[in-house]
N, C-alpha and C positions, 0 to 999 in steps of 0.2 A: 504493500500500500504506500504511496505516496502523497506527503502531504502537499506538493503542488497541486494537488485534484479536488484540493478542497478550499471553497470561495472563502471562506469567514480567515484565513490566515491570509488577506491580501489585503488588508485595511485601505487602502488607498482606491481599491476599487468599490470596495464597500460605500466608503466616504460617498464618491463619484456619484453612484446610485442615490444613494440619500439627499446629496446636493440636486440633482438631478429631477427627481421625486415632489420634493419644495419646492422648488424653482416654478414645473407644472401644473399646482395643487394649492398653494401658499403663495404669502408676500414674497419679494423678490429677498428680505432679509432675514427672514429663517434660514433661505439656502446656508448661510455662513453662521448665521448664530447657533441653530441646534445642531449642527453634527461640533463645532467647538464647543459645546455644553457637555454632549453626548463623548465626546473624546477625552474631557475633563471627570467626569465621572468613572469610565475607563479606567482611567489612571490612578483615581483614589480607592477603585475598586484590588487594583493591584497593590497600593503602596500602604491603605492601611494594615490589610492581613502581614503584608510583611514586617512591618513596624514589631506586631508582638510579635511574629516570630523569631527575629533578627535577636529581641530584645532577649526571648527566651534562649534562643541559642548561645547568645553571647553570656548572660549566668551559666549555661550549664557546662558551658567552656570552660570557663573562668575558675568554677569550680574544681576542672576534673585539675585544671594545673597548678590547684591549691591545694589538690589531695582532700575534697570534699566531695558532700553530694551536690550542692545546689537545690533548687527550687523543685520539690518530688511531691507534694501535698496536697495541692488541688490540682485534678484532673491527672489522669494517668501520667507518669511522669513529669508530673508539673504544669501541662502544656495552657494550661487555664491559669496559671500564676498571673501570665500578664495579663488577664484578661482581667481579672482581680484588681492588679495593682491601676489600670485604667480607670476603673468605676471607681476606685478611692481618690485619683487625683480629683476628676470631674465632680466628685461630691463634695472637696474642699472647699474649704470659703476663701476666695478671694480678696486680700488684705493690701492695700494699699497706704504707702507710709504717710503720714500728716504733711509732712515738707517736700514730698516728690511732685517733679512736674509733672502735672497730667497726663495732657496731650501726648506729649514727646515718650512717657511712660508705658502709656497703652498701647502704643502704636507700634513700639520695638518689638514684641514678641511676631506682629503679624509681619512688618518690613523682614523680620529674619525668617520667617517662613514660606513667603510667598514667592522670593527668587528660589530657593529650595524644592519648589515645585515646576518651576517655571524652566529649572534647569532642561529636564524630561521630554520640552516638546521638542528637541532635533536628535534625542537619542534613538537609532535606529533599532528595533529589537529585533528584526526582520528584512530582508530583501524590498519588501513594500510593508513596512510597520512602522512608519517613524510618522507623528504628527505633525511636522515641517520640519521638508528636504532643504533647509538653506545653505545655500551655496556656499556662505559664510556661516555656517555653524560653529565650529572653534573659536569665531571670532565671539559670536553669541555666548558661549560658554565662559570664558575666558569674563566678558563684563559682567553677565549675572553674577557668577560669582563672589567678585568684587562688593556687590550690596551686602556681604554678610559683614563687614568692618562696619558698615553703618549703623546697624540693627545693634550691634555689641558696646557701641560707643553711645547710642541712644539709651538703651537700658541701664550702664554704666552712671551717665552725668544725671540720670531724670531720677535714678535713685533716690538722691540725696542721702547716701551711704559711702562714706569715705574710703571701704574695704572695694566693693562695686566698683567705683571710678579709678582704685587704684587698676584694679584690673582690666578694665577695659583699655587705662591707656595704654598698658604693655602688652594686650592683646590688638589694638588699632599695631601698634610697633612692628608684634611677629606678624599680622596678618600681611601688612605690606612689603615686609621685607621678603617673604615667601611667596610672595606673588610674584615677584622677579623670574626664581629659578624655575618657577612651575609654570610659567610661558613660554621662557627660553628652552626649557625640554621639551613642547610640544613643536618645534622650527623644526627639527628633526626629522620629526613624522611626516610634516607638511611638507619638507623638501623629496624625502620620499614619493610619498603619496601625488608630489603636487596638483594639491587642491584643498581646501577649507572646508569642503561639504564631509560630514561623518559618513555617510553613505558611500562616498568616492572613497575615504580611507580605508575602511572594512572591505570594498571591492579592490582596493590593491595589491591587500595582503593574500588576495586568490587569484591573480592575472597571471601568473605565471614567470613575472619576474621575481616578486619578492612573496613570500610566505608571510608567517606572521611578523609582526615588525620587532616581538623582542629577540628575535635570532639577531636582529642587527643593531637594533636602538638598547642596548643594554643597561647603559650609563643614565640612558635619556630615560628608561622606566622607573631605574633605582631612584634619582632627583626625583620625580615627579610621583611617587609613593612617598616619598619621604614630606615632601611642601603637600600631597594632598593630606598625609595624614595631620600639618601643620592646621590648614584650613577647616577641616573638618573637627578639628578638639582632638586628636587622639594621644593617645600616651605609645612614646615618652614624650611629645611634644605638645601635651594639655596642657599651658599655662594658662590657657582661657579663662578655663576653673581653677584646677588645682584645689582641690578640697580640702587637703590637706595643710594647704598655707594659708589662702585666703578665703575662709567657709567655705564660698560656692562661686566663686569668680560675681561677674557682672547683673547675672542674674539671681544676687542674694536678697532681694526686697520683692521675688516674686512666689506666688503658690497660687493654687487650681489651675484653672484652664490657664491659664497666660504663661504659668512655668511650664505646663503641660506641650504648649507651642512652641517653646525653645526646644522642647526635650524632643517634640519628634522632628523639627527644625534639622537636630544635629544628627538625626539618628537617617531623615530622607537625606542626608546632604551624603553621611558615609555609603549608601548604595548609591547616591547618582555619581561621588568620585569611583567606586566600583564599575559602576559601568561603563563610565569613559576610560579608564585602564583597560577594561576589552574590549572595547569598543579601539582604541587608539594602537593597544599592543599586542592584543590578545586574538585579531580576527576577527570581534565581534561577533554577531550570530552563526559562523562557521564553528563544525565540529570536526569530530574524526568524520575523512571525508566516505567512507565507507557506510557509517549511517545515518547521515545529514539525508538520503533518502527516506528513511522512515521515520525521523525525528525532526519535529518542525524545528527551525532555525530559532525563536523565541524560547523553547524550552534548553538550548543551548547556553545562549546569551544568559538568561536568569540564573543555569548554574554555576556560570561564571561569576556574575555577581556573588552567590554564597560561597564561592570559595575564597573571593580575595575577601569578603567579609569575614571569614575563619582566619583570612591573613593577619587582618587587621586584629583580631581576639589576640593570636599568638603574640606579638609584637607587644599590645598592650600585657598580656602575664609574664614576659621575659625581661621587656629592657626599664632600666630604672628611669625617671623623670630626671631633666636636664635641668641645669638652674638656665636664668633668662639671659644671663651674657654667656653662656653657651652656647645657646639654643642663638641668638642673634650674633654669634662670632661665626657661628657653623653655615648660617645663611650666607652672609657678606664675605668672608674667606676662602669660603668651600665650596659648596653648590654651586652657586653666580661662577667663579670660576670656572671649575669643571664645565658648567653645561652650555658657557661659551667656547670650551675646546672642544665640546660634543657637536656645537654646530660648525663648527672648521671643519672637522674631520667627517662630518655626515656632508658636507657643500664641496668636497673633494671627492668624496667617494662618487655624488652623483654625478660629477664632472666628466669619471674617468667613466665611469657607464653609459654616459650617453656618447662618448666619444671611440668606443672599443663595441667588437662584434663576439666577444667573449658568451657563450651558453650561459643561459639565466642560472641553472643547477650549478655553474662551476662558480657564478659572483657571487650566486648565495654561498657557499661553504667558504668561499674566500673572505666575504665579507664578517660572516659570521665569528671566522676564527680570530680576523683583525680584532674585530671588536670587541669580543670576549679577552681579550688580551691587552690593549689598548684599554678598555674598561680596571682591568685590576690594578695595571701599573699605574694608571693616573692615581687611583685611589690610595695604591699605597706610596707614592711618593708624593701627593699632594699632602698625606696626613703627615707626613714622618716631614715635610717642610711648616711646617704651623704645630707643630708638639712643642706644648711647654717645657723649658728645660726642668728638670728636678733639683730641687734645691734642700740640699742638708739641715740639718736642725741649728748645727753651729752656724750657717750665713746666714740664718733670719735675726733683722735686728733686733727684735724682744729676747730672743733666748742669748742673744751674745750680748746685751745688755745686763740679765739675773748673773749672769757669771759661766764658765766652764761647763758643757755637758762632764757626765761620766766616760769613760776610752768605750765601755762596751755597754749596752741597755741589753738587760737581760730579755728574754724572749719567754714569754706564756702559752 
């Protein structure tokens, strides 16, 4: 059986009909309002179910790398935890501080949600499933995004919580600075691919020249996991929050539904950077090409998303949090760097491709091996140039101030 045989995985033809249909039958401006209503629901139809699931998978993750159970109590295995934890936020009372600005207050939880969904309409899930094919879609992507520094700095100053505002404006700091490298690692893709439309790029990675793009963009995936996990809140690079330091980051003067909208703000923002990572690196809706005949291309795509979601779990139970002149030395020294040597090196390679009659099979394994290679050396001689030196306990001037260490500190 093949799913090209079947009408309802062609969205775009579907739309057609529907537009079609109204246009016939209706005002001339239904054609365009109800199938963008009906497409908007669509989408909330997929991203709330995922929201608890994400949310559940990510506890019982969390757990097994803590050597717990996690969340096992309502519903078989849990699986109604979040369904629980939902109806508790939405039955909270919604409090608002005495000296917080209003307007600018209420408004931040939905300014950070709405570019969050908004990200969604040029992600392709399918051959013909994307709700706008633009031509400039990366470019699209790349600005939505950007609205979430607003939302965080809005919530932050309207507080009028001194912990809030500290964090927002170290988070407006990382958000910008990390915006740099996770642009410049997408040049790569784009010189490849060349073109902006996501549709074009995921049709690249199958033409027959190039495969998927992280056999060659190596360097350009690592950068661009790392600034999305910046953007998205993830640990080790959550300073946004950080709970531990500062309560609850920006959004410490919120509860019920308003906190409720940051929380799944952060939670749609880490599947739609999921899906532009396969979407960009991964193929997008392509699979093993053997059963992409009997597996619609959508149910590909979405497993993708849950695995670099599992990515993003590991990462958060392994690496320890950075302090914020780390985490902003590591952007402006490291990244930025590197992912301007990533586009040197990708804007030569395509030079020499278009210029040579070399088999596509032999530039891929060529390319591949460069870059795998190229890829490690930068990293380890870029790191081993920016290492702090170590400094003994006699050259600090406090301790050569008290007087004399001992010749030898015993060990415990």
């Amino acid at each position: 059986m093949d799913w090209r045989d079947f009408y309802i995985y062609h969205l775009g033809k579907v739309n057609e009909s529907v537009r079609s249909w109204l246009s016939a039958h209706a005002a001339g401006w239904t054609a365009y309002v109800v199938p963008a209503i009906l497409g908007a629901i669509l989408l909330l139809v997929f991203l709330l179910p995922s929201q608890l699931m994400v949310v559940w998978i990510e506890r019982r993750l969390i757990a097994r790398f803590q050597i717990r159970r996690g969340p096992n109590r309502v519903g078989p295995w849990g699986l109604l935890q979040s369904i629980v934890d939902a109806i508790k936020l939405l039955s909270k009372e919604a409090i608002m501080p005495r000296y917080a600005d209003k307007w600018p207050y209420l408004a931040a939880p939905v300014v950070g949600f709405i570019p969050a969904i908004l990200v969604y309409a040029v992600i392709p899930f399918g051959p013909d499933l994307a709700f706008a094919d633009l031509n400039i879609g990366l470019l699209y992507l790349v600005a939505i995004g950007s609205y979430s520094v607003i939302s965080v700095f809005m919530a932050g100053w309207a507080s009028s919580n001194k912990y809030a505002l500290i964090s927002a404006m170290r988070s407006v700091a990382v958000l910008v600075s990390y915006e740099i490298p996770n642009v410049l690692a997408l040049v790569g893709v784009i010189l490849l691919a060349g073109s902006l439309s996501l549709t074009d790029i995921v049709r690249a990675q199958s033409s027959g020249s190039f495969t998927w793009f992280i056999t060659v963009q190596p360097l350009a995936f690592l950068i661009f996991f790392i600034t999305a996990s910046a953007e998205v809140n993830r640990t080790p690079v959550d300073l946004i929050e950080a709970e531990q330091e500062i309560v609850a980051g920006h959004h410490t003067e919120y509860s019920g539904m308003k906190f409720g909208l940051f929380y799944v703000a952060e939670y749609t923002s880490i599947l739609a950077a999921c899906a532009v990572m396969s979407t960009l690196f991964f193929g997008g809706w392509h699979g093993i090409p053997w059963l992409e005949r009997y597996i619609p291309p959508w149910i590909w795509f979405i497993a993708k998303i849950y695995i670099f979601f599992a990515v993003f779990i590991w990462t958060r139970a392994t690496l320890p949090r950075l302090r914020i002149d780390q985490l902003m030395a590591f952007a402006w020294k490291f990244l930025i760097p590197l992912s301007l040597l990533n586009i040197l090196v990708t804007a030569v390679e395509v030079l020499l491709i278009d210029n040579t009659t070399l088999a596509p099979a032999v530039w891929m394994t060529l390319l591949a091996v460069v870059n795998y290679a190229l890829a490690a050396l930068l990293i380890v001689a870029w790191s081993r140039a920016f290492r702090m030196p170590r400094r003994r306990s006699a050259d600090i001037p406090e301790v050569r101030r008290l007087g004399a260490l001992p010749a030898e500190t015993p060990s415990y």
